[in-house]
C-alpha positions as CSV (number, residue, x, y, z in Angstrom):
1,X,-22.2,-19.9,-11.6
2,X,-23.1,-19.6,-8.0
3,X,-22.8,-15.8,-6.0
4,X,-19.8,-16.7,-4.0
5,X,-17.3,-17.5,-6.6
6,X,-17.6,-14.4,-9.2
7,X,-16.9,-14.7,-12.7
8,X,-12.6,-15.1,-13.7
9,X,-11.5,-11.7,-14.8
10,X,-14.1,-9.6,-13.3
11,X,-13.1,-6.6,-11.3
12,X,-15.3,-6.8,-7.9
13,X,-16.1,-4.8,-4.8
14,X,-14.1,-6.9,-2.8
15,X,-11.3,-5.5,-4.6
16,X,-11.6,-2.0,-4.2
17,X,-9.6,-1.2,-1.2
18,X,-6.1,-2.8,-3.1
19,X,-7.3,-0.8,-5.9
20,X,-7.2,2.3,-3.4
21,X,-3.8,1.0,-2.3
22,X,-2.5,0.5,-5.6
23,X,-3.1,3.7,-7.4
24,X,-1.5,5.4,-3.9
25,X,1.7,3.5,-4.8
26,X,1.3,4.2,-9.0
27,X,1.2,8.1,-8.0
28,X,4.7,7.3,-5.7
29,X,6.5,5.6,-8.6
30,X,5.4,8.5,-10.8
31,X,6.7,11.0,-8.1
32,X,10.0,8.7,-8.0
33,X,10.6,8.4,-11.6
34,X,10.1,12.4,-11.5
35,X,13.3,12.7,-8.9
36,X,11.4,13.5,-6.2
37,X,12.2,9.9,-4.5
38,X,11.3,11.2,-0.7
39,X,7.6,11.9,-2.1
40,X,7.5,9.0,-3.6
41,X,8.8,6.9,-0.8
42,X,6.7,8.5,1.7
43,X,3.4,7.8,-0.4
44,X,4.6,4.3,-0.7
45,X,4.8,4.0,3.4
46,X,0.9,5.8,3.2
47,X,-0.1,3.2,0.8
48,X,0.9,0.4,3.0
49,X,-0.7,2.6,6.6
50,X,-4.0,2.7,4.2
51,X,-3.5,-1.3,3.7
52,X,-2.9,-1.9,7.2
53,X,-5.8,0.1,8.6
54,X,-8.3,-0.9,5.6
55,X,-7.1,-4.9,6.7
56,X,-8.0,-4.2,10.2
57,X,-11.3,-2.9,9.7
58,X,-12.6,-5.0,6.2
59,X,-14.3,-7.9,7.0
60,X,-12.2,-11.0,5.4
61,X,-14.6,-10.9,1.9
62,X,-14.3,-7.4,1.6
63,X,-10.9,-7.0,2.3
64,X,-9.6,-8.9,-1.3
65,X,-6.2,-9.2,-2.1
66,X,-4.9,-7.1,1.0
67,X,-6.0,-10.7,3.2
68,X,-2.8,-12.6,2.7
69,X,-2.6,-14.4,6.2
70,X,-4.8,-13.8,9.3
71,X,-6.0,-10.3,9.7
72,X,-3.7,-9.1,12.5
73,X,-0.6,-10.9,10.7
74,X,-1.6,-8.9,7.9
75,X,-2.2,-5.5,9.8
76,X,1.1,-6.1,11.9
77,X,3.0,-6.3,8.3
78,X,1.2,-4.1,6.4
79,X,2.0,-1.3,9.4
80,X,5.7,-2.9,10.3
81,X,6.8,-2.2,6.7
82,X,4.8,1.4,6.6
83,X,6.8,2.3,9.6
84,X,10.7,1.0,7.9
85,X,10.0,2.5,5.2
86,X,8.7,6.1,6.3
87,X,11.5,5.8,9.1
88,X,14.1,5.3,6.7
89,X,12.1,8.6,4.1
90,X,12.9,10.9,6.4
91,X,16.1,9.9,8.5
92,X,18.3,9.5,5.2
93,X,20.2,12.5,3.9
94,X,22.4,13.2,1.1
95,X,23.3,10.8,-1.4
96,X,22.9,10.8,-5.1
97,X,19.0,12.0,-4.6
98,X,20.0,14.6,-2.3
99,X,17.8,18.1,-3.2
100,X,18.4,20.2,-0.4
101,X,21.1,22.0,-2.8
């Protein structure tokens, strides 16, 4: 089996930073499945800033599964959908998961 096509199954380097980006988003859906939904949403808009800036800098073999398309496709997404959804975190109020009471 040659070096550039690593073994099936085999956790490598090159998927470290969506490891990194994945337990930031396990922690929010612990946070959200423990009421506190704005934490959780919040870390989930961090998660996909730390995708977005770890796409832009990663060369495309280290950057794993956060290369989906071209790198600034990927970085315009990655940071378009960080900015909804933190937007969206702190401009909503009250509501079934209101806590300010």
């Amino acid at each position: 089996m040659s070096a550039a096509h690593p073994q099936k199954g085999r956790f490598t380097l090159s998927q470290l930073p969506f490891a990194v980006v994945m337990l930031i988003v396990a922690v929010a859906a612990l946070r959200i499945g423990q009421y506190h939904w704005r934490q959780g949403t919040a870390l989930i808009g961090g998660a996909l800033l730390v995708a977005s800036v770890l796409r832009i800098v990663l060369p495309e073999d280290r950057a794993g599964l956060l290369a989906i398309r071209g790198r600034i496709v990927d970085f315009v997404s990655y940071a378009g959908l960080a900015a909804l959804i933190l937007f969206l975190t702190f401009t909503i109020t009250g509501g079934p998961f209101d806590t300010s009471s």
